[in-house]
PAZA-24947 format. One record per residue (C-alpha): chain; x, z, y. Coordinates in nm, 2 decimals. Layout:
# residues N
chain;east;up;north
A;X;Z;Y
...
***
This chain:
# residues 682
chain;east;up;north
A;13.98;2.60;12.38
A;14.23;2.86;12.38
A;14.18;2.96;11.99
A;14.33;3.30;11.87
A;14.42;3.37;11.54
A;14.34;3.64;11.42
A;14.34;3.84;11.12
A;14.05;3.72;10.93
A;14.15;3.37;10.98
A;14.46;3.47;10.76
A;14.22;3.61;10.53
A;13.95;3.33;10.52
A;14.21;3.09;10.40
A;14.36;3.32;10.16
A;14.06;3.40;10.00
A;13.95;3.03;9.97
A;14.29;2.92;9.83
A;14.41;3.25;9.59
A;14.56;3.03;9.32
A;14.32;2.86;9.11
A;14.07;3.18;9.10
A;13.95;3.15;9.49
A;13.63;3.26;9.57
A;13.38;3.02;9.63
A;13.15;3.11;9.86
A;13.23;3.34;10.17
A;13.04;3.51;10.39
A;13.15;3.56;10.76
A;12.94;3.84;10.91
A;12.91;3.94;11.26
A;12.69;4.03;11.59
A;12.67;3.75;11.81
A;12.92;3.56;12.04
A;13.20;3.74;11.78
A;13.37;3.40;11.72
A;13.25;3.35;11.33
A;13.16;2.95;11.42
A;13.47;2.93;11.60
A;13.63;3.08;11.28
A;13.47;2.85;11.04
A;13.52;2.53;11.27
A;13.88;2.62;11.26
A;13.91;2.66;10.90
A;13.71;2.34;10.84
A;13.90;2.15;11.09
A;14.26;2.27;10.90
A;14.10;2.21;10.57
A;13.97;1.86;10.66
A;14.33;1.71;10.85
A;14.52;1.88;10.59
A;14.41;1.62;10.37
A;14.23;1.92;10.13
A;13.91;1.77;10.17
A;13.69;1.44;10.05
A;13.38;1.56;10.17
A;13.26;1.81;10.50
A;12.91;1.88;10.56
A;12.83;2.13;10.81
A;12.44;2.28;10.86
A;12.31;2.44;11.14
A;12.15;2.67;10.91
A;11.86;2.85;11.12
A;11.58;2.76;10.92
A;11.53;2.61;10.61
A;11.36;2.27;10.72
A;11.70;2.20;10.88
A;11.90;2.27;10.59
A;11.68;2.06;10.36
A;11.73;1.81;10.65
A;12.12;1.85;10.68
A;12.10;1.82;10.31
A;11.90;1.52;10.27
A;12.12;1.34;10.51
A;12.39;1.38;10.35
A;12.25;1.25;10.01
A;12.16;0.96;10.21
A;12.48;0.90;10.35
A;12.68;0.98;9.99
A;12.47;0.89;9.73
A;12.28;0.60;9.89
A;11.96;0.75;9.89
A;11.66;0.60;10.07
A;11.51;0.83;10.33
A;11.16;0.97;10.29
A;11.17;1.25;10.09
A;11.38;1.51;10.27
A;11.31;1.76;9.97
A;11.42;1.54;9.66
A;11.71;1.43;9.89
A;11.82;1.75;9.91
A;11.78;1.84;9.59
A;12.02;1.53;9.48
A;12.23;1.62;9.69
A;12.30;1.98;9.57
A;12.29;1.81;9.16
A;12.61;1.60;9.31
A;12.80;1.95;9.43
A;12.70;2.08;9.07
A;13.09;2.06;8.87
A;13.10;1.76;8.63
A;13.24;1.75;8.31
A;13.63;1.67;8.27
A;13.71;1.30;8.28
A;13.34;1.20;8.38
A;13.42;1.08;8.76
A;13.74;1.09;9.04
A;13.71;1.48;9.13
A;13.55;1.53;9.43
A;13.64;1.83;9.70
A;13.41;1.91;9.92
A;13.32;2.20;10.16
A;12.99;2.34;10.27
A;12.96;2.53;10.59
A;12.58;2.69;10.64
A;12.67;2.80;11.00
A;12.40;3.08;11.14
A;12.20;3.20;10.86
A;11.89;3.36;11.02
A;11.75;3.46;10.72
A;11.88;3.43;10.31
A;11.53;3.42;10.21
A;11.50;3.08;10.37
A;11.81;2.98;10.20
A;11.66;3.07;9.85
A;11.73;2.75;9.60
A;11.98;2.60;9.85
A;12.28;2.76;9.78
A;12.55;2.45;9.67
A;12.62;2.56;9.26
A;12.98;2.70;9.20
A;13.26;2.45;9.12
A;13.58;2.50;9.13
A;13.63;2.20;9.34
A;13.40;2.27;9.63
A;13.36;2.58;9.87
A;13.07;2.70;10.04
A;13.12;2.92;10.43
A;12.86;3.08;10.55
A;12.86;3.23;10.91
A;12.55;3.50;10.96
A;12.46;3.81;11.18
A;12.26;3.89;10.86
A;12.45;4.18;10.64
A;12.17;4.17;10.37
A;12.30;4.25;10.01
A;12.12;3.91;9.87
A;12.39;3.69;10.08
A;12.59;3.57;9.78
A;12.98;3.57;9.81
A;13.28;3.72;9.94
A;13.19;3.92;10.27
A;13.42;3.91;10.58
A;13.29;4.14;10.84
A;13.41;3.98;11.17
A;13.52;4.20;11.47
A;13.57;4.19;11.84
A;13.86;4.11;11.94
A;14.20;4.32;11.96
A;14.27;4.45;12.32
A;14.59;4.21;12.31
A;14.41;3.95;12.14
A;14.15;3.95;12.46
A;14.40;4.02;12.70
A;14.60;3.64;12.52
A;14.31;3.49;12.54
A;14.18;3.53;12.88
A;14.56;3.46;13.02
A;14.55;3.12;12.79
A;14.23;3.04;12.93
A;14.31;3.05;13.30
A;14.65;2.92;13.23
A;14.49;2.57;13.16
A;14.30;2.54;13.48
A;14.63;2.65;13.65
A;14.51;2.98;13.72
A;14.74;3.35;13.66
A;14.63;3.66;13.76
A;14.74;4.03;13.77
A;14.77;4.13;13.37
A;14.59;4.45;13.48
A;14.36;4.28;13.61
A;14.31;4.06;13.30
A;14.29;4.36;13.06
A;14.08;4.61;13.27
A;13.84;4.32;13.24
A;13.88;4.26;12.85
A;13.75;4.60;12.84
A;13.46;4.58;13.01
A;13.38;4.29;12.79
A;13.44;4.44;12.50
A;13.67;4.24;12.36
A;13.40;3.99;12.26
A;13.52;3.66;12.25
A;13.18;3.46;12.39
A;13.18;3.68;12.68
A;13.54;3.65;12.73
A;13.49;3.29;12.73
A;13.18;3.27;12.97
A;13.37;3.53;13.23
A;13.69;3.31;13.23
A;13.45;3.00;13.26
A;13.25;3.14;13.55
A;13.57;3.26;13.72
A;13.77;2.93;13.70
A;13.43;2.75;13.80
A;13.41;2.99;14.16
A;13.52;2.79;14.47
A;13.86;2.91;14.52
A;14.20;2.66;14.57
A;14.39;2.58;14.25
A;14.77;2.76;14.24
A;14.64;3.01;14.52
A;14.77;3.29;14.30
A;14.67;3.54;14.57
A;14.28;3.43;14.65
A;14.27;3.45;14.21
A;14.38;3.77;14.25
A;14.12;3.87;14.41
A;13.84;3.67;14.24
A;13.90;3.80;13.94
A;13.93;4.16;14.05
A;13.59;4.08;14.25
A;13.47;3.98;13.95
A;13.54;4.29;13.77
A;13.35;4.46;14.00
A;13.07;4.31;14.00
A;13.04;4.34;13.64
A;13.15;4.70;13.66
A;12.82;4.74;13.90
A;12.50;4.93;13.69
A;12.32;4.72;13.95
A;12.39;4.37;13.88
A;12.26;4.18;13.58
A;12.47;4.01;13.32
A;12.30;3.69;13.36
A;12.43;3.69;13.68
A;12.81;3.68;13.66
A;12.78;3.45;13.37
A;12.79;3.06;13.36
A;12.45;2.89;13.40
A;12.34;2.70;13.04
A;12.47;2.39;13.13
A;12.78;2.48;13.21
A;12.88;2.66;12.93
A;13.25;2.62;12.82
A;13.33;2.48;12.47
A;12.97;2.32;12.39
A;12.80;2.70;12.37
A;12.46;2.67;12.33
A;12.36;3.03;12.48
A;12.52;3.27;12.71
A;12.59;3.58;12.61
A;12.25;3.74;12.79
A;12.04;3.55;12.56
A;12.33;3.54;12.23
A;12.14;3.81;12.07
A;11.72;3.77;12.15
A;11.66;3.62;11.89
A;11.84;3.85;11.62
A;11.65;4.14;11.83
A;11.31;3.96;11.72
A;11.39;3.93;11.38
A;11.48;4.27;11.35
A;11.15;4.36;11.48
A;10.97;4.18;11.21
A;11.16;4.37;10.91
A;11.00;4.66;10.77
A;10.95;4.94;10.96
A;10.77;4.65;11.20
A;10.78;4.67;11.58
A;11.07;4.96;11.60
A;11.38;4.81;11.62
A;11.32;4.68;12.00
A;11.29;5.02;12.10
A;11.52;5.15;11.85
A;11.76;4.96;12.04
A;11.64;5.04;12.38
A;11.72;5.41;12.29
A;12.09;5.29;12.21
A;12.11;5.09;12.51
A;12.13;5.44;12.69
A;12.35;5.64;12.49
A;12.73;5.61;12.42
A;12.85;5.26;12.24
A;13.10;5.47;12.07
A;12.90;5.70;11.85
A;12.55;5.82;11.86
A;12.44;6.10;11.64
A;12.15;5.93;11.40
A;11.99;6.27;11.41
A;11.87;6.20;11.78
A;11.75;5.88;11.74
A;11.53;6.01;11.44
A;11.44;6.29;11.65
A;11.10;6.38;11.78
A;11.12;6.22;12.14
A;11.28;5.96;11.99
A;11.01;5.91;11.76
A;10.76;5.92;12.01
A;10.91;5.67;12.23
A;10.93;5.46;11.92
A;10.53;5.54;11.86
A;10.53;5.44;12.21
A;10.65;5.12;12.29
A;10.60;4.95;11.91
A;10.53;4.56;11.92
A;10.18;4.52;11.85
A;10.23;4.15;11.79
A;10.46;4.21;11.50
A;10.32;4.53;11.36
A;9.96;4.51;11.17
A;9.71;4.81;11.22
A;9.80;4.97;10.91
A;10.18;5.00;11.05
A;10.04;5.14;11.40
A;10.07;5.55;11.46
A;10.28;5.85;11.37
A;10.66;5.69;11.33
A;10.85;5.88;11.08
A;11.21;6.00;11.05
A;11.23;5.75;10.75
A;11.07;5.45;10.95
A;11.29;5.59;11.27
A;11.57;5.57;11.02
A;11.42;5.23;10.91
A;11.47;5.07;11.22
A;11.85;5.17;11.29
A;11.91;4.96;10.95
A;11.70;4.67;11.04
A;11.89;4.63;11.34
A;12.22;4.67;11.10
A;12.11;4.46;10.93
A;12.09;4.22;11.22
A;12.45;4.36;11.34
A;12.31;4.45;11.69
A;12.44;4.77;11.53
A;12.66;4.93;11.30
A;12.47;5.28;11.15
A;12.75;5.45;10.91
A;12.51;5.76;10.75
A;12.87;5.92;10.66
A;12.97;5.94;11.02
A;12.66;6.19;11.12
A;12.71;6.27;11.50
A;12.86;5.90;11.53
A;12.67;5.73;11.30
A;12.57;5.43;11.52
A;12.80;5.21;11.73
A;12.69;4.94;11.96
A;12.88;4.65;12.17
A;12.86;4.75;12.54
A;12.74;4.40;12.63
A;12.45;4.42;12.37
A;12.31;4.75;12.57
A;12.40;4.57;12.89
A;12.15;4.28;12.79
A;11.90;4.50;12.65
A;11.90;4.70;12.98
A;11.85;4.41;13.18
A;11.55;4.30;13.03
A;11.33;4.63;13.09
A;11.16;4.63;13.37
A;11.21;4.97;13.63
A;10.95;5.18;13.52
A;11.08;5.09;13.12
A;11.43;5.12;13.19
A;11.30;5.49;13.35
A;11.13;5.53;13.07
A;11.39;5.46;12.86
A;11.71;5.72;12.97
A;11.41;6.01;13.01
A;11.35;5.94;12.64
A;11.71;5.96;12.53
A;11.78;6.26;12.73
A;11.47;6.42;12.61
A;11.66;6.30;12.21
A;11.98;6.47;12.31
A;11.80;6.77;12.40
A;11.59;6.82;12.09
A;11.88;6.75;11.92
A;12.13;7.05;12.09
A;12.21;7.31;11.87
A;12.25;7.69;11.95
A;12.50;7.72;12.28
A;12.73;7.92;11.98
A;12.82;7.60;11.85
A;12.96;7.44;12.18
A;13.29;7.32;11.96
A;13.12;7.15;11.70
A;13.17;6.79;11.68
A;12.79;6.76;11.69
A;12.79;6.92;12.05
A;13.11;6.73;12.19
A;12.96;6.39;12.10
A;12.61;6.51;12.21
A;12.80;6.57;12.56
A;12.94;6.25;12.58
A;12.62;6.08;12.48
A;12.46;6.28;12.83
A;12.75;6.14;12.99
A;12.63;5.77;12.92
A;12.27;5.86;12.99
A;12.29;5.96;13.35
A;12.57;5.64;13.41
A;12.29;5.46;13.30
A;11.97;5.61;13.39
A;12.07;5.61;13.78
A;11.78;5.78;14.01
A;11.49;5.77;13.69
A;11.64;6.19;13.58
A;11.57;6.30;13.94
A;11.16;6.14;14.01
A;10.87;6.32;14.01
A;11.04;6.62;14.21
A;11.26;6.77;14.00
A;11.52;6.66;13.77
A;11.57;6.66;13.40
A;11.73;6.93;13.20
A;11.95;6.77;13.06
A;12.25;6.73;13.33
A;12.22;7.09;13.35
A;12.25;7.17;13.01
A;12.56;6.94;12.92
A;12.72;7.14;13.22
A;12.65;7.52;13.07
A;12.79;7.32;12.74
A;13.12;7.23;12.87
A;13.13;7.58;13.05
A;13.08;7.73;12.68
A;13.35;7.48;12.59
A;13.58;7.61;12.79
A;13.60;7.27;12.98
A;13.60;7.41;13.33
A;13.77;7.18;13.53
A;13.53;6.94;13.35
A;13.22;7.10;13.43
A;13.35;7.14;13.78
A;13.31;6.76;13.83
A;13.00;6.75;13.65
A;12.85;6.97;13.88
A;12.99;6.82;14.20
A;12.82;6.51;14.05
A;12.51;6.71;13.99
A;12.51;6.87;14.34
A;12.51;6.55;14.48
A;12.25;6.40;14.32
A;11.99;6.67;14.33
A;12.08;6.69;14.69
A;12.01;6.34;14.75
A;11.73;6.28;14.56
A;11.54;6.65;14.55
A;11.65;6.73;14.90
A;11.91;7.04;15.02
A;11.67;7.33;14.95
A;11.52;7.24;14.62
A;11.54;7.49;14.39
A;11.71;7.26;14.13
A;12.02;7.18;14.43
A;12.04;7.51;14.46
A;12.08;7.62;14.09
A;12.37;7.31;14.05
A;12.56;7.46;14.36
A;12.55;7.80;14.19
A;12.69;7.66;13.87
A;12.92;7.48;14.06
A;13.04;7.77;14.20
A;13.04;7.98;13.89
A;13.27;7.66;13.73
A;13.49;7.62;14.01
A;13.59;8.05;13.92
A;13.62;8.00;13.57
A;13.88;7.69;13.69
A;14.08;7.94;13.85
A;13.99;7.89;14.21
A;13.83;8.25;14.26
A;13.86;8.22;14.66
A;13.67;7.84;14.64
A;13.39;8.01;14.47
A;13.39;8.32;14.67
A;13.33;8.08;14.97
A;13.05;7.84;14.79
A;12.89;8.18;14.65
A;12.83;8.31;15.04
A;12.72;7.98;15.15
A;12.52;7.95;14.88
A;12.39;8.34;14.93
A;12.28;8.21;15.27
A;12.05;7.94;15.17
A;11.87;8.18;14.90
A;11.80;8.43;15.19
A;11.66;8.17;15.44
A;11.42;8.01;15.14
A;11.35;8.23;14.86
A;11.41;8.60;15.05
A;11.64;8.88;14.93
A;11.41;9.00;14.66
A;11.38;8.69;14.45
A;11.56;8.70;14.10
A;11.72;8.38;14.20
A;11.91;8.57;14.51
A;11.96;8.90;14.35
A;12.19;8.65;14.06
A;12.36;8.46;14.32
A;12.43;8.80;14.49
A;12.60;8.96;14.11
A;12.77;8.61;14.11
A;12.95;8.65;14.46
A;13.04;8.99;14.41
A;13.19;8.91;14.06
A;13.42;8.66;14.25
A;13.51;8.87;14.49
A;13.66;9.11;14.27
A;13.84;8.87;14.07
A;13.99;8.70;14.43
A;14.13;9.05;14.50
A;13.86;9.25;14.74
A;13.72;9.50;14.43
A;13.68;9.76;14.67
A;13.42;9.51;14.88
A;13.28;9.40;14.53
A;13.21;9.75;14.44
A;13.04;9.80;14.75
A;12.83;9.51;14.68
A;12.73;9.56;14.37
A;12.60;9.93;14.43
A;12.40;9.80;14.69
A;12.28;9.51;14.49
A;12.21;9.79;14.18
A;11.98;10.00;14.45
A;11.76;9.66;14.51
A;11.76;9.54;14.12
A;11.61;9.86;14.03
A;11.38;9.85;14.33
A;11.23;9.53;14.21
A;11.29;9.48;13.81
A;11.31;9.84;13.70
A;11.60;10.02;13.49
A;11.55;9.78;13.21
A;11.52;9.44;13.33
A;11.85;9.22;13.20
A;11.93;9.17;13.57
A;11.96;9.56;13.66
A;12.15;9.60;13.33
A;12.39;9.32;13.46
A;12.41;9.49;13.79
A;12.55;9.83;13.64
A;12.76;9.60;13.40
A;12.97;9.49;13.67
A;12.96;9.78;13.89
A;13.12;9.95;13.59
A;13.36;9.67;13.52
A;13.46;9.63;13.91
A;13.52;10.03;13.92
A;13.79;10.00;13.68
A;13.94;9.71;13.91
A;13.99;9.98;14.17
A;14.16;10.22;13.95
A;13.90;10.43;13.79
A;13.97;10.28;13.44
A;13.82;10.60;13.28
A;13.51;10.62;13.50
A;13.43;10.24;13.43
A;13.44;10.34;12.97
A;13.21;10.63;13.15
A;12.95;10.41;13.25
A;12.99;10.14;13.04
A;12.91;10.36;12.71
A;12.64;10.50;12.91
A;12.50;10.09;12.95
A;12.56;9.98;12.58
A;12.30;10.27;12.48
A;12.05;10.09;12.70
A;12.14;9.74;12.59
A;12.11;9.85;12.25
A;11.84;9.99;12.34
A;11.68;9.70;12.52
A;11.84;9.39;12.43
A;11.97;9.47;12.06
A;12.34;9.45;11.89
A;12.34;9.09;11.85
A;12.26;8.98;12.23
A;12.58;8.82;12.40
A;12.55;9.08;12.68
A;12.53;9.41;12.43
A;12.87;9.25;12.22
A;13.01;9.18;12.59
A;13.00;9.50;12.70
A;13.14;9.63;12.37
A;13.49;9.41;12.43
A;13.48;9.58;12.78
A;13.45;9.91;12.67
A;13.73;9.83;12.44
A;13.96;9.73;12.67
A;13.90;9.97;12.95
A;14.01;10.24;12.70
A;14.33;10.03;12.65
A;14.37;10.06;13.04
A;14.28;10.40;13.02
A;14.57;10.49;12.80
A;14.39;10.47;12.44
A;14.52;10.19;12.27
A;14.48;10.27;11.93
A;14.12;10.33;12.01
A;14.09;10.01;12.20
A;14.26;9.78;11.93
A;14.00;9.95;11.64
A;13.70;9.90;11.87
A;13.81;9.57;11.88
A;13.87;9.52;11.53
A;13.50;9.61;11.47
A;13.36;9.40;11.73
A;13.55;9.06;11.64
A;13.34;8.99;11.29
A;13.00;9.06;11.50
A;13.12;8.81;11.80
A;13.24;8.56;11.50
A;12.88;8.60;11.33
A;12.71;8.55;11.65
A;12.92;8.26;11.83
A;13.14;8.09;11.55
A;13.50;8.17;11.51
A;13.59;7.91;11.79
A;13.43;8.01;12.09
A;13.60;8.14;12.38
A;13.48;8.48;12.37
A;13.61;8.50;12.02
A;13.92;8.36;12.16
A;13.94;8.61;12.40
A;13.86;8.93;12.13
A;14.15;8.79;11.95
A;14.39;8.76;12.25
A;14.29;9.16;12.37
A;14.30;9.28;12.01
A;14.67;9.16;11.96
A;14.80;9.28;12.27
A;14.64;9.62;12.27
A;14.77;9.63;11.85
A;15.10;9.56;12.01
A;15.05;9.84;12.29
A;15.00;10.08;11.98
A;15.29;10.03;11.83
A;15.18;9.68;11.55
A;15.45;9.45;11.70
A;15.48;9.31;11.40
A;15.11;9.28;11.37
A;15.05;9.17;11.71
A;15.32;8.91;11.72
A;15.15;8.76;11.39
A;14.83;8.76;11.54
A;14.98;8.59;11.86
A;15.07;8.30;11.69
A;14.75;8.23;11.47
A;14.54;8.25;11.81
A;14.81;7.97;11.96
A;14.78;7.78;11.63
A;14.39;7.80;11.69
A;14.37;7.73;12.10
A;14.63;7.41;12.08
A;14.33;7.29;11.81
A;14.04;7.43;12.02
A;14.09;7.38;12.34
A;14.42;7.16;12.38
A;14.77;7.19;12.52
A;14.72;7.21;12.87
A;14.43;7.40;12.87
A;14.53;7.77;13.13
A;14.41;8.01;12.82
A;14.66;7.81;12.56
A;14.92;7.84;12.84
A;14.83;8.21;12.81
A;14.93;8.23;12.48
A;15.22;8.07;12.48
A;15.32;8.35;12.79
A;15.18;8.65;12.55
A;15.37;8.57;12.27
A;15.67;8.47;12.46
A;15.66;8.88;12.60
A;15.42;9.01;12.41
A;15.24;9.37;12.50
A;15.24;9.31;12.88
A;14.91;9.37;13.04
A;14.77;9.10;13.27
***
C-alpha cells in the first residue's frame, strides 16, 4: 500500500542487472520497520511479472531450522523429493542452484530472498552458490562483516518521501488533511516508514465521518499531540496487532525487542540494554561516545547488566573497551549507528527506538536512567574555557534532551541535579544569552515547582536568570529581578550570608549599567564595609566588591581614580588569587581601558597587547573575553593614532564573531558599527 520509490530501489535493481557482471548476492541493511522487506518484495514482485524469473523462493530467515525448512520445501516442490529429511532436502536443493555446465539442461533463473537474517552464523553452509543465473537478497538488521555480498544500507525516509506517503495513504481511505499537519507529523516519526504506516492506519481507523475534511483536520493534528506528549506511550497511539495494515507482523513498539536481546547476548554480554537505555535519554542526533564510555556511564552499565545473559566471569568492573563494546553490538544490531570519526556525535539513534526503550522502564528506572546520563554529560564537560568547542555545544544539546526527557526525576530527593545549572553558565560562556535566558526561565520554574519558592537551588536559578536577562541587554529587567530577588535572600538567609552579599554586587552591577552609577557606587561601598566585616580583605568576594566599586567610579567620571584603585586591587589579586585566575586577567583589561578613558591611549592599547596572549592561553582564542580584548585593543590602537592598524584588526575580529557567535548575535552587530566608524568610544 502506498509504495515509495526510493533511491535504493533504483540501486537494488541496478546492482542486480549491471550488464552481465551483476552482483549476486545483496545485502539490504537496516534498523527495523525501515521498509527493507517492502524493498525486496517489490523488487521480487518486478522481477517475477517481468517475466525475469523461473523460480522465486522466499525464506523467512529468523533461524536456521526455518531456512532448512523453506529449503527443503522447495526441493520437494522442484525436484520431487519425498519429505522426511528436511536437512538432505535442503542440501539438494542448494546442489540444484549450484551453475551447471553449458548445454547440460534448459537454464534456469531463479531468485533467493532470505528475508530477516537474525544471525549469519545460523546461515553458515546455506548460502545458495554463485551462478550467474540466479540472485540471492538478503534483508537483515545485522551489519556483521561475515554477511557475504553487496551491502545496501537502507535509510529512513526523505522528509518529502514521508510527507508522499502519508498523503497517499489517507488519500485511499478518502481522507486529506492540512500538509503541515502531515509533515510536522513525519517528523515526529522520524521518517520511518512502519511507523508512518501504523500512525496513518490508526488514524484512518479512529471514528470520525469519511470526506469530513474538517473533523480530519483535527484528528490528525490531535494525533500529533498526543504523540508529541513525554507522557503517553507509543503503544498507545499505535494500531493493536491485529489490525496492523499491510500484513505487519509487529508494531513498531515491539519492531525492535528482539534485536535489543540479541545485542545483549554479543560480547560484552548484558550491556547493550543499558547501553541503549543511556541513548534513549540523550540527543538522537549525535552523542559524544566519550560519555557513554564515561565513568557514570560505566557504572550504570555495571549497574543494570543482564544477569541472565552475562556469566559470573563477565559480572563487575565494566570497562571503557566493554562500554565501547556495547555501542558496537547494538551497531551491529542497527538500534544504532556509532561512527568513531564523528567524536562528539559519534552515535545516532531513531527517535522512535528511544521512545520504545523509554516506555519499557519502569519510573524508578526511567529516573534512574536521565540521572545517569546527566551525571555522563557532566563527567564528560571540559574546562568552562572551552565553551565554543564542538565538544561543549553538542554536550549542551545532549542536556537539552536529558531534562525533555527526564521530566520531575532531576529535581527528587530535595534538590536538583547540576546539570541544568551547568549547561546554563555554558551558554552564558557562549555568549548565548538570550538562550540562557530561556533556559533559566525554564529552570526557575521547575525548581520552584518542585523544590519550593525559597530553596536555595530556586534561588540561585532566579539569580542566574537575572544575571542572563543583563547580559541580553535588558539591564532595567534584571535591575528589577535582582531587588526582588535581594528581598527573598534577606528574609531567608540574612544579610551576612555570602549568598546575599553576591546577589547584592549583582544588583548594584546592574544598576550601573541601567544608568544609576551614582546609586551603584553607593551600594557597593556599603556592600565593601560588610564584605570586609564578614570575609576579610582577602576573601574573592571583598576583592570583587572593590572591583566594582573601582569600575562603577569611573562610570561617574572619575576615570583616573577608578586605574587608582584598580592597580591598587591587581597587587592583591596577584597576590591572592595568581596571574592566571579569570578575575586577576579581568581586572588587567579594566585597567587598560580606564587609562584609554583617562586620556592614555597608547598606554591602554600596549597594556592590552600584553594581556590578549595571557587571556588566549587561559580561555582559547574564541571566547568572549578574548573577543572583547580584541574589540578594546583595536579601538584604543585607533585612538592612538594606528588607523590603519585598527581598521585591520576590526575586520579580523568581524571575520571571527560572524564564525563564533553568528550574524545576529548584538557583539557581531558591534563590529560591524566599529568598523563602520571606527575609534568612537561607546
Amino acid at each position: 500500500m502506498a509504495f515509495q520509490r526510493r533511491d535504493e530501489t533504483d540501486q537494488l535493481r541496478a546492482a542486480v542487472t549491471n550488464g552481465g557482471t551483476a552482483v549476486l548476492c545483496q545485502v539490504l541493511r537496516g534498523i527495523g520497520g525501515v521498509g527493507k522487506t517492502q524493498l525486496a518484495a517489490h523488487y521480487a514482485r518486478q522481477a517475477w511479472t517481468g517475466d525475469e524469473l523461473d523460480v522465486l523462493v522466499w525464506v523467512s530467515a529468523s533461524s536456521r531450522s526455518a531456512i532448512v525448512s523453506a529449503f527443503a520445501q522447495a526441493a520437494e516442490e522442484l525436484l520431487a523429493l519425498e519429505p522426511g529429511d528436511p536437512e538432505r532436502s535442503a542440501r539438494a536443493f542448494l546442489r540444484w542452484l549450484e551453475p551447471k555446465p553449458p548445454g547440460s539442461e534448459r537454464v534456469c533463473r531463479w531468485l533467493v530472498v532470505l528475508d530477516d537474517v537474525a544471525d549469519p552464523a545460523e546461515v553458515t553452509g546455506l548460502w545458495p552458490a554463485k551462478n550467474p543465473h540466479g540472485r540471492t537478497v538478503v534483508t537483515t538488521r545485522r551489519r556483521d562483516a561475515a554477511l557475504p555480498g553487496h551491502r545496501i544500507d537502507l535509510r529512513v525516509f526523505t522528509p518529502d518521501q514521508a510527507v508522499a506517503y502519508l498523503v497517499d495513504f489517507l488519500a485511499e481511505h478518502g481522507r486529506h488533511d492540512d500538509p503541515d499537519e502531515i509533515r510536522a507529523l513525519a517528523h515526529d516519526l522520524g521518517c520511518l516508514p512502519l511507523a508512518l504506516a501504523q500512525a496513518a492506519a490508526y488514524i484512518v481507523d479512529a471514528d470520525i465521518p469519511v470526506g469530513c475534511s474538517r473533523c480530519t483536520h483535527r484528528q490528525c493534528r490531535s494525533y500529533h499531540r498526543r504523540l508529541a506528549d513525554c507522557a503517553t506511550r507509543l503503544a498507545s497511539v499505535l494500531p493493536e496487532p491485529g489490525t496492523l495494515p499491510d500484513d505487519q507482523r509487529t508494531t513498531v513498539a515491539a519492531a525492535w525487542s528482539l534485536s535489543v536481546e540479541r545485542a545483549d547476548s554479543l560480547i560484552p554480554a548484558g550491556l547493550a540494554r543499558p547501553a541503549l537505555q543511556l541513548t534513549a535519554m540523550l540527543d538522537p542526533n549525535g552523542i559524544p561516545e566519550s560519555v557513554l564510555t564515561s565513568g557514570p556511564a560505566r557504572a550504570y552499565l555495571a549497574m543494570h547488566r543482564a544477569p541472565a545473559v552475562a556469566d559470573q566471569t563477565t559480572m563487575g568492573e565494566v570497562t571503557e573497551l566493554d562500554a565501547r563494546g556495547a555501542l558496537r553490538a547494538l551497531h551491529r544490531l542497527s538500534l544504532i549507528d556509532h561512527e568513531s570519526s564523528r567524536p562528539h556525535e559519534s552515535v545516532r539513534v531513531h527517535q522512535l527506538i528511544q521512545r520504545a526503550t523509554r516506555d519499557a522502564l519502569s519510573p524508578q528506572d526511567h529516573g534512574q536512567a536521565a540521572r545517569a546520563a546527566g551525571d555522563a554529560l557532566l563527567a564528560d564537560w571540559p574546562d568552562r574555557k572551552f565553551a565554543f568547542t564542538p565538544l561543549v555545544q553538542s554536550l549542551r544539546v545532549n542536556t537539552q534532551a536529558v531534562i525533555h526527557c527526564a521530566g520531575d526525576a532531576l529535581f527528587s530527593g530535595g534538590k536538583y541535579h547540576h546539570l541544568p545549572m551547568h549547561a546554563g553558565d555554558s551558554m552564558s560562556d557562549a555568549g548565548q544569552f538570550t538562550a540562557a535566558v530561556k533556559h533559566f526561565q525554564d529552570l526557575v520554574n521547575k525548581t520552584r515547582a518542585s523544590l519550593g519558592p525559597d530553596h536555595p537551588d530556586t534561588l540561585d536559578a532566579r539569580e542566574h536568570l537575572a544575571k542572563n536577562m543583563g547580559q541580553a541587554g535588558d539591564a532595567r529587567g534584571a535591575v528589577e529581578a535582582l531587588g526582588e530577588l535581594l528581598t527573598d535572600r534577606l528574609r531567608i538567609l540574612g544579610q551576612d550570608h555570602s549568598a546575599t552579599l553576591g546577589t547584592r554586587s549583582l544588583l548594584a552591577r546592574w544598576q550601573e549599567k541601567a544608568g544609576d552609577a551614582a546609586g551603584a557606587a553607593k551600594a557597593l561601598e556599603a556592600l565593601l564595609m560588610d564584605c570586609l566585616r564578614v570575609h576579610g580583605p582577602d576573601h574573592p568576594r571583598t576583592l570583587d566588591a572593590r572591583y566594582w566599586l573601582a569600575s562603577t567610579r569611573g562610570a561617574t567620571g572619575d576615570a583616573a581614580g577608578a586605574v587608582k584603585a584598580l592597580v591598587e586591587l591587581l597587587a592583591d589579586q596577584l597576590r591572592v588569587r595568581g596571574p592566571d585566575h579569570s578575575d586577576t586577567l579581568a581586572t588587567r583589561h579594566t585597567i587598560a581601558d580606564w587609562r584609554g578613558r583617562a586620556g592614555d591611549a597608547t598606554g591602554a592599547a600596549e597594556a592590552l597587547t600584553e594581556l590578549l596572549p595571557d587571556r588566549i592561553r587561559a580561555l582559547g582564542p574564541d571566547h568572549p573575553w578574548v573577543l572583547g580584548d580584541r574589540s578594546c585593543l583595536a579601538m584604543w590602537r585607533g585612538e592612538a593614532g594606528d588607523a590603519a592598524g585598527a581598521v585591520d584588526a576590526l575586520t579580523k575580529l568581524l571575520a571571527d564573531r560572524l564564525r563564533v557567535q553568528g550574524p545576529e548575535d548584538s557583539d557581531t552587530l558591534s563590529a560591524r558599527a566599529d568598523l563602520a566608524s571606527p575609534f568612537r568610544l561607546s
